[in-house]
OpenMM code with the backbone's topology and positions (N, CA, C; nanometers):
from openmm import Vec3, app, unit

residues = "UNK UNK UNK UNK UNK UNK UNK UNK UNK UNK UNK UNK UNK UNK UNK UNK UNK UNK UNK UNK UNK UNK UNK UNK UNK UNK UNK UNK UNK UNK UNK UNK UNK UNK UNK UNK UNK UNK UNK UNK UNK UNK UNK UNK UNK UNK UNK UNK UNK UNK UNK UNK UNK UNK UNK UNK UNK UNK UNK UNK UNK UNK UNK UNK UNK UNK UNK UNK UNK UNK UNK UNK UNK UNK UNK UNK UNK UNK UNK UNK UNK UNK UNK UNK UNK UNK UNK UNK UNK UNK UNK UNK UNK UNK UNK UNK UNK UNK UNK UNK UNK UNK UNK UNK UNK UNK UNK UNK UNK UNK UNK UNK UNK UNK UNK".split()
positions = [
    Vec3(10.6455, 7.7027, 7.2499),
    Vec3(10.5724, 7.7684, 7.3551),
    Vec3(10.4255, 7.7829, 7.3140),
    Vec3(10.3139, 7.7233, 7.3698),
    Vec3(10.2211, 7.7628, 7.4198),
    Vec3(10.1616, 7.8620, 7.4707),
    Vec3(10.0855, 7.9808, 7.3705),
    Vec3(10.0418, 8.1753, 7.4760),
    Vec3(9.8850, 8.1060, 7.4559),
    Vec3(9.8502, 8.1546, 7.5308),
    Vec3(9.6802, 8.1621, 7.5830),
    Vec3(9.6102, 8.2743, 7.4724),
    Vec3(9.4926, 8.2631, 7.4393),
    Vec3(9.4161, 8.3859, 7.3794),
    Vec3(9.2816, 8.3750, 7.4434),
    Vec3(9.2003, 8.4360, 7.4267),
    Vec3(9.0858, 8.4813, 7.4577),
    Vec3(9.0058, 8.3537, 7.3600),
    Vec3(9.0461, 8.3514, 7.2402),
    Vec3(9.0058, 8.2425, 7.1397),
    Vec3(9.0605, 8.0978, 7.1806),
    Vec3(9.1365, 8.0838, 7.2392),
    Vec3(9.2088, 7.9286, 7.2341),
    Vec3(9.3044, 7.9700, 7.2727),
    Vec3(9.4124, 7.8779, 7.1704),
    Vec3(9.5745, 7.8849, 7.2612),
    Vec3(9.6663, 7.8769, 7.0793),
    Vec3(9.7863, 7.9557, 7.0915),
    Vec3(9.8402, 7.9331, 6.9764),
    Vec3(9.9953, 7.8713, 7.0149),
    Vec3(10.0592, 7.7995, 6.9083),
    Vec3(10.1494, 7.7555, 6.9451),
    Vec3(10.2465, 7.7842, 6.8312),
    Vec3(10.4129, 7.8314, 6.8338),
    Vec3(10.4498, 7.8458, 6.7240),
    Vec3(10.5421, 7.6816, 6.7265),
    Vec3(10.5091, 7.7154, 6.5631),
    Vec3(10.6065, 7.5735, 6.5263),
    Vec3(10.7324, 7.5596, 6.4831),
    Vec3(10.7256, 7.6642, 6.3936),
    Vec3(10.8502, 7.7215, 6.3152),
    Vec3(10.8655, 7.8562, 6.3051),
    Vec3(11.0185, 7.9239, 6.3174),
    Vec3(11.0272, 8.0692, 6.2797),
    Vec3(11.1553, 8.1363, 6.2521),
    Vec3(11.1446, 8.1542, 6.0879),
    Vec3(11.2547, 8.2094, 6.0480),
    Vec3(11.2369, 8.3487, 6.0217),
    Vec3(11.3857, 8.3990, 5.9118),
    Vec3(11.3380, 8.5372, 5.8893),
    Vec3(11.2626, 8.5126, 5.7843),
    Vec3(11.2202, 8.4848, 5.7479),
    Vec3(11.1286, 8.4749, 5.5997),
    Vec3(10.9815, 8.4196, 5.6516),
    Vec3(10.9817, 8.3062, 5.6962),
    Vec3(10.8519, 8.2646, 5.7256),
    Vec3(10.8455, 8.2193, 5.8843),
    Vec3(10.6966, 8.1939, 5.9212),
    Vec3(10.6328, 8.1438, 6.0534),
    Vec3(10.5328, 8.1049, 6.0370),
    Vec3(10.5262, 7.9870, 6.1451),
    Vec3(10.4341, 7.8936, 6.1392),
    Vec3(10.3552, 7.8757, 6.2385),
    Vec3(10.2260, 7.9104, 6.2999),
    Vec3(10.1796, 7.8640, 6.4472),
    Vec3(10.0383, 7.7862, 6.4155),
    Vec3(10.0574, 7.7039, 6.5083),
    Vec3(9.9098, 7.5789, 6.5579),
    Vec3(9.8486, 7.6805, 6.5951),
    Vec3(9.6964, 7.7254, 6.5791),
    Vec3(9.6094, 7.7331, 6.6030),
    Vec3(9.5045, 7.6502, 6.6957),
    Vec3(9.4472, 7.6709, 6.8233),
    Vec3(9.3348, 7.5443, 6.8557),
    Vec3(9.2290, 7.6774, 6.9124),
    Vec3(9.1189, 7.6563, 6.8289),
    Vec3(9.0322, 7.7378, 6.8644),
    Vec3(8.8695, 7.7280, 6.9306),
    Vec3(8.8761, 7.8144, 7.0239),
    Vec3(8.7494, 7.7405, 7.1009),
    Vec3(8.6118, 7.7493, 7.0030),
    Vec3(8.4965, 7.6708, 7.0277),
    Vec3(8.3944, 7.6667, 6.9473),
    Vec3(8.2860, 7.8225, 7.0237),
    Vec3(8.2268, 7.9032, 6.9055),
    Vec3(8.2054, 8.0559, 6.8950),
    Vec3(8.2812, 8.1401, 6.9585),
    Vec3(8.3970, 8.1732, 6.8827),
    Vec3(8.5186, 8.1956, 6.9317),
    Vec3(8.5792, 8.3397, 6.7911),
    Vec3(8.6131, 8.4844, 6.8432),
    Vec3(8.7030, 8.5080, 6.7181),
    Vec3(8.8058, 8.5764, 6.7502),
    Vec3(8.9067, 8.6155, 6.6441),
    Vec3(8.9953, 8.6682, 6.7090),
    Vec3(8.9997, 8.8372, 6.6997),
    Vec3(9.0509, 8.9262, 6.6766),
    Vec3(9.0330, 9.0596, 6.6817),
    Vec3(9.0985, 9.1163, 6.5840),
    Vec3(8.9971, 9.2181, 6.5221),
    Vec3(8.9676, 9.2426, 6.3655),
    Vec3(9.1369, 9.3382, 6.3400),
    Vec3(9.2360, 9.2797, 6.2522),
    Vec3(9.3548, 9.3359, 6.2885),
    Vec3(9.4074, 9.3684, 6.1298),
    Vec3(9.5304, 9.3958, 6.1390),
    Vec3(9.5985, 9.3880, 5.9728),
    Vec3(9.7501, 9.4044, 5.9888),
    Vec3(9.8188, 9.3151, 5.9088),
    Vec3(9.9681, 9.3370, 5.8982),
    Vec3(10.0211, 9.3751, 5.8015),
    Vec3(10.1348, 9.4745, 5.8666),
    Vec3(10.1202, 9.6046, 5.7242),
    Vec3(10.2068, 9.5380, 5.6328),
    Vec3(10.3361, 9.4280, 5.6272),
    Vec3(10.3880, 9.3839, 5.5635),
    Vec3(10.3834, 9.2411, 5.5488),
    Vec3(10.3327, 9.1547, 5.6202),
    Vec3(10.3738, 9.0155, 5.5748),
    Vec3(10.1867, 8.9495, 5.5696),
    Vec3(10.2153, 8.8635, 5.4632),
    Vec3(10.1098, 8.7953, 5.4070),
    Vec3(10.0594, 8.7084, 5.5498),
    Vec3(9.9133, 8.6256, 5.5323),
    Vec3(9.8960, 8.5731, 5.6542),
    Vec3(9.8097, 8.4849, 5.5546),
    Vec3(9.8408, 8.3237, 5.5613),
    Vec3(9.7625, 8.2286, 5.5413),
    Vec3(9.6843, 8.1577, 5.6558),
    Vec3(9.5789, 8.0920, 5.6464),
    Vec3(9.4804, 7.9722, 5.7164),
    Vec3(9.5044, 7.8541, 5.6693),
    Vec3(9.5545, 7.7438, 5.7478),
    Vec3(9.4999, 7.6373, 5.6564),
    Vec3(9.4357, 7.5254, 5.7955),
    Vec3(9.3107, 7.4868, 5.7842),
    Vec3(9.2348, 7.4225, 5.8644),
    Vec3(9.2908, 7.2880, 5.8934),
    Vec3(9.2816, 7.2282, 5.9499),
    Vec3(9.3291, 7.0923, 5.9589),
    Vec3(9.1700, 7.0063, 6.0220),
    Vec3(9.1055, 7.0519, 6.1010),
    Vec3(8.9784, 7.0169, 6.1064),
    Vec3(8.8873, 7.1421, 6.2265),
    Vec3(8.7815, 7.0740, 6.2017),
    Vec3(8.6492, 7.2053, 6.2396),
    Vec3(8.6435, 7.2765, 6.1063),
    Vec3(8.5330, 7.4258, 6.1232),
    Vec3(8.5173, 7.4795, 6.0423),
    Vec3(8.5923, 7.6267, 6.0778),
    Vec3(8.6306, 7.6756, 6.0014),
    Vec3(8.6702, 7.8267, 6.0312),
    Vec3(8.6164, 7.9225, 5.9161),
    Vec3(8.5794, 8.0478, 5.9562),
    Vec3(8.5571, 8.1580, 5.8909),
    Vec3(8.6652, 8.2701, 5.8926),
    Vec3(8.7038, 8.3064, 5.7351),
    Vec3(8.8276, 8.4690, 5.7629),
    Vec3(8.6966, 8.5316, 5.7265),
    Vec3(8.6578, 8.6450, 5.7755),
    Vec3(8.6367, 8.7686, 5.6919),
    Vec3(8.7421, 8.8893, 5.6815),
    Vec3(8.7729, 8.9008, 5.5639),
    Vec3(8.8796, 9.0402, 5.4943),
    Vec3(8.7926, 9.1477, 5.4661),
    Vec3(8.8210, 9.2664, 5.4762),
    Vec3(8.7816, 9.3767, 5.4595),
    Vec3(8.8775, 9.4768, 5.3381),
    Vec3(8.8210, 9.4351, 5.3040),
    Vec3(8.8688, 9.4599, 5.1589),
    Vec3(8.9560, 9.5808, 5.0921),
    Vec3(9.0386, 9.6169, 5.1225),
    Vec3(9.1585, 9.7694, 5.1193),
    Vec3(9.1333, 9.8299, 4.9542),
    Vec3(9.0640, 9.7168, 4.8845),
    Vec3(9.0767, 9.7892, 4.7113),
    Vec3(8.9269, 9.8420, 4.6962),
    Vec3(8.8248, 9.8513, 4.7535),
    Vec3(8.6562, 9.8617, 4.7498),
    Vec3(8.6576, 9.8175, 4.9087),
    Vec3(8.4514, 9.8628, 4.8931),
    Vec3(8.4271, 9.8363, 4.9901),
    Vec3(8.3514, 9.7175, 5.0043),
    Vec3(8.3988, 9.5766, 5.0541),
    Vec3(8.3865, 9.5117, 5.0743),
    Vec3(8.4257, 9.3840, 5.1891),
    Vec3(8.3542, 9.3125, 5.2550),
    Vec3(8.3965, 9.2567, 5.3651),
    Vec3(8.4001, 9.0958, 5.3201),
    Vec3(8.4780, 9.0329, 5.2290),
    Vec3(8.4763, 8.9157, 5.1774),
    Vec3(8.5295, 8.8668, 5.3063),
    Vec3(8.4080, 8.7062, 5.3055),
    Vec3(8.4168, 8.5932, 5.4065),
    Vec3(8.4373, 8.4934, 5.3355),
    Vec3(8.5727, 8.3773, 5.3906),
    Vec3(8.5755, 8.2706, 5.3110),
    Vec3(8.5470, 8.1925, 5.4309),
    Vec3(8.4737, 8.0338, 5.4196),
    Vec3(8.4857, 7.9209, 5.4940),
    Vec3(8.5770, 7.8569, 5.4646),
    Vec3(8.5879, 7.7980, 5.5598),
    Vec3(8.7107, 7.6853, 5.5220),
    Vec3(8.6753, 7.5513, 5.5846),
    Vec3(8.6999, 7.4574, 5.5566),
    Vec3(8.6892, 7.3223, 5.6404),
    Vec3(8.8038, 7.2332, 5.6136),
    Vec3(8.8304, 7.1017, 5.6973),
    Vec3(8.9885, 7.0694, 5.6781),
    Vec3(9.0333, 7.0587, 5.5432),
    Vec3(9.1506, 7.0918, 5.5376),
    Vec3(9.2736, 7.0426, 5.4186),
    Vec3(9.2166, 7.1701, 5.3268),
    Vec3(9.1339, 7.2823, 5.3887),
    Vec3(9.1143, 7.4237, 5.2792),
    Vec3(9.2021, 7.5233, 5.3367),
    Vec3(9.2276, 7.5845, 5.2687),
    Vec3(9.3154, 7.7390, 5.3021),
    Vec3(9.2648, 7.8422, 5.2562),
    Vec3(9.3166, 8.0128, 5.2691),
    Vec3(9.2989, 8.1204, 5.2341),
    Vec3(9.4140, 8.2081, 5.2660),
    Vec3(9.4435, 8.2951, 5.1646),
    Vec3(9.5401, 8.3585, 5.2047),
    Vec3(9.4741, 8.4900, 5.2119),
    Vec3(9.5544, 8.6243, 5.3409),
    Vec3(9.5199, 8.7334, 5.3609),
    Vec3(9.6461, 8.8195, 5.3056),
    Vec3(9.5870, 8.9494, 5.2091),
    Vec3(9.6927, 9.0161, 5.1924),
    Vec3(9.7807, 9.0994, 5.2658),
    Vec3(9.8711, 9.1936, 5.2881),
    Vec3(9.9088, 9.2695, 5.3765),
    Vec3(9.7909, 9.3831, 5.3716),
    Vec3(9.7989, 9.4740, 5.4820),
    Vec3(9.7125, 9.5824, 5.4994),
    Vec3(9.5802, 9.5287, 5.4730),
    Vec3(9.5016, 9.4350, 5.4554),
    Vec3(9.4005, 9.4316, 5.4863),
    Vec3(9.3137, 9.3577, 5.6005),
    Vec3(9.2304, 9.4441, 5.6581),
    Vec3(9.2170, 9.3907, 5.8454),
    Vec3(9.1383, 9.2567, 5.8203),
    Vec3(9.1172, 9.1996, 5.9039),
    Vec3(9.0804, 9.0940, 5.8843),
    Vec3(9.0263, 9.0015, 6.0054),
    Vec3(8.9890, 8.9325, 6.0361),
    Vec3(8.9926, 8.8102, 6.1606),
    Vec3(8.9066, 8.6548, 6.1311),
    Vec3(8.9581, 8.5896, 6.1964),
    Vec3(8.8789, 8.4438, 6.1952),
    Vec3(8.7746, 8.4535, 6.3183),
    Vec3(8.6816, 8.3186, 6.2599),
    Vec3(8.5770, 8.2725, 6.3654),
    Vec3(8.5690, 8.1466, 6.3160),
    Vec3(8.4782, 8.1028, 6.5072),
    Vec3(8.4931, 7.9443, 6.4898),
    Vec3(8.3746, 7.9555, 6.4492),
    Vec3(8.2767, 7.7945, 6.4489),
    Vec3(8.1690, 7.8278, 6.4560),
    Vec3(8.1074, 7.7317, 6.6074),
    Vec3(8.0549, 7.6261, 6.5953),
    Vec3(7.9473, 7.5376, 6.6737),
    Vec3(8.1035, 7.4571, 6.7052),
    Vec3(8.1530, 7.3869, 6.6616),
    Vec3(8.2352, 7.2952, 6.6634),
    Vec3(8.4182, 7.3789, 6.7290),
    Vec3(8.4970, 7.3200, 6.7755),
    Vec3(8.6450, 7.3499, 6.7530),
    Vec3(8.7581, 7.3229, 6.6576),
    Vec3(8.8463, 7.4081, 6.6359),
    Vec3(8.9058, 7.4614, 6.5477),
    Vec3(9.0739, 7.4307, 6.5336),
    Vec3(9.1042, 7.3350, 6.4688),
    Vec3(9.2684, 7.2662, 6.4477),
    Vec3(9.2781, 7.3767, 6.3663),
    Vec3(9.4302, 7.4250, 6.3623),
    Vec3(9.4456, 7.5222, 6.2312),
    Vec3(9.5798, 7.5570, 6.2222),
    Vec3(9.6309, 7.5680, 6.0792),
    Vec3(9.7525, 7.6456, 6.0945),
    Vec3(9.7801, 7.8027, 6.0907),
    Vec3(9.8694, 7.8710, 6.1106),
    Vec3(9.8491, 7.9722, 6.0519),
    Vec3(10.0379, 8.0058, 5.9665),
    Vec3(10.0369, 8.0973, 5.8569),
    Vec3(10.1482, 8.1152, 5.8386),
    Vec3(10.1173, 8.2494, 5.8406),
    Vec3(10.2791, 8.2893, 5.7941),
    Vec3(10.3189, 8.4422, 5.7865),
    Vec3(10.4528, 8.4576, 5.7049),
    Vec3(10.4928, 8.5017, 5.6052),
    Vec3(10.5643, 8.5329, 5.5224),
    Vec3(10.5481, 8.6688, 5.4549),
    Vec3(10.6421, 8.7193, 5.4199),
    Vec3(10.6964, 8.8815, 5.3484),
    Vec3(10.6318, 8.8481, 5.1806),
    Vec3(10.6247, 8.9861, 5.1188),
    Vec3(10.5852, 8.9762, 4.9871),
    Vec3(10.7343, 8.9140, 4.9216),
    Vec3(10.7198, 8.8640, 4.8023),
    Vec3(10.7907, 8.8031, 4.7353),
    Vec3(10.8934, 8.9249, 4.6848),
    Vec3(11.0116, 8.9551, 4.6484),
    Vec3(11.1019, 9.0084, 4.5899),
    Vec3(11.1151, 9.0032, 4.4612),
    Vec3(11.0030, 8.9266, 4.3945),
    Vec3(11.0016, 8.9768, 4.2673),
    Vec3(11.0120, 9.0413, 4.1797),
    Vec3(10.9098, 9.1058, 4.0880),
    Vec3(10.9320, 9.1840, 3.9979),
    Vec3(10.9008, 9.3284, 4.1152),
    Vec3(10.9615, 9.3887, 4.1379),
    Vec3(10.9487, 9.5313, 4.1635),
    Vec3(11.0025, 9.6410, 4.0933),
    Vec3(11.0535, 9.5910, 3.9778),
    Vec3(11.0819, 9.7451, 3.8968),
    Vec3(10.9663, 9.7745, 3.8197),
    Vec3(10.9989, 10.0132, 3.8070),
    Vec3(10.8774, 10.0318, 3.8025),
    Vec3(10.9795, 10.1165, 3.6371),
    Vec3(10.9080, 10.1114, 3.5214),
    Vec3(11.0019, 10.1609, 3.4228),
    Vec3(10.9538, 10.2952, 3.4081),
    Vec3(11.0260, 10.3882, 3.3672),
    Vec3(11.0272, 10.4931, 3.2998),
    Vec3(10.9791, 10.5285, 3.1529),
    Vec3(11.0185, 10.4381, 3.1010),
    Vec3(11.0690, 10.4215, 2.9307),
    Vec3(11.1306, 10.2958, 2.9176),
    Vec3(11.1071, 10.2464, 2.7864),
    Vec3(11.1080, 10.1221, 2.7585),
    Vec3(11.2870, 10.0780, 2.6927),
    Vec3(11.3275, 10.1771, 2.7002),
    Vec3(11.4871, 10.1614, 2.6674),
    Vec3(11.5190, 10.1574, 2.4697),
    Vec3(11.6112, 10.0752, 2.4847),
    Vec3(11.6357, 10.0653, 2.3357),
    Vec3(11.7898, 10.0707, 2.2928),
    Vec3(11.8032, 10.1133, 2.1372),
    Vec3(11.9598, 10.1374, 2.0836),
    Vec3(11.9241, 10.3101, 2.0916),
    Vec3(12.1041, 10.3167, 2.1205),
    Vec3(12.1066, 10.4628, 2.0823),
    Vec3(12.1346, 10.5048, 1.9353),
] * unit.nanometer
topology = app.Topology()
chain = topology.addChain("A")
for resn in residues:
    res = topology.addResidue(resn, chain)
    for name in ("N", "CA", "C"):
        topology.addAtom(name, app.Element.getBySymbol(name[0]), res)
C-alpha cells in the first residue's frame, strides 16, 4: 500500500514483528515532522537524491545533521526526535524500523564467586 504525506508518498515493503521496511519517495524541499520513537530504532538508507536527518540529541544539547547521498545510511536511536529533509533534487529512500537488540541487559549487583 501506497499512504500519501505532505513530503511524498511512503510505501511499506516488508513487516514483521521484529522489523519494517518502507520506500520512501520524497518531494524536492520537502521534510517530514520533527518526531521520536520511544522504542524501536529507525534507519535511512538513500538509494538516490540527497537527504538530510537532523537528531536532536537526548544525551546533550545538540542537534546533529547527517547527509546522506545514494548507497549512505544513518541510524536514529530510540527517544531521540528527529526528521529528514530533501533538498533541490528528489528523494529514493529506504526506511527501516527494528526493536533494541535483547542482548546484554543484565544489570549486576556483585560480581559473584565461591562460597
Amino acid at each position: 500500500m501506497i499512504a500519501g504525506k505532505v513530503w511524498g508518498t511512503t510505501e511499506a515493503l516488508l513487516r514483521t514483528p521484529f522489523v519494517s521496511v518502507d520506500r520512501l519517495k520524497i518531494v524536492p524541499h520537502a521534510q517530514c515532522s520533527l518526531h521520536c520513537h520511544e522504542h524501536k530504532w529507525n534507519a535511512f538508507i538513500v538509494l538516490s537524491g540527497k537527504l538530510s536527518i537532523a537528531v536532536h540529541k537526548r544525551d546533550y544539547e545538540l542537534v546533529d545533521v547527517t547527509h546522506l547521498g545514494p548507497g549512505e545510511m544513518t541510524v536514529v536511536r530510540p527517544g531521540e526526535y528527529h526528521r529528514f529533509q530533501s533538498g533541490a533534487e528528489a528523494v529514493d529512500a529506504l526506511e527501516l524500523y527494528y526493536p533494541q537488540e535483547l542482548g546484554e541487559d543484565i544489570v549486576r549487583k556483585d560480581v559473584g564467586g565461591r562460597l
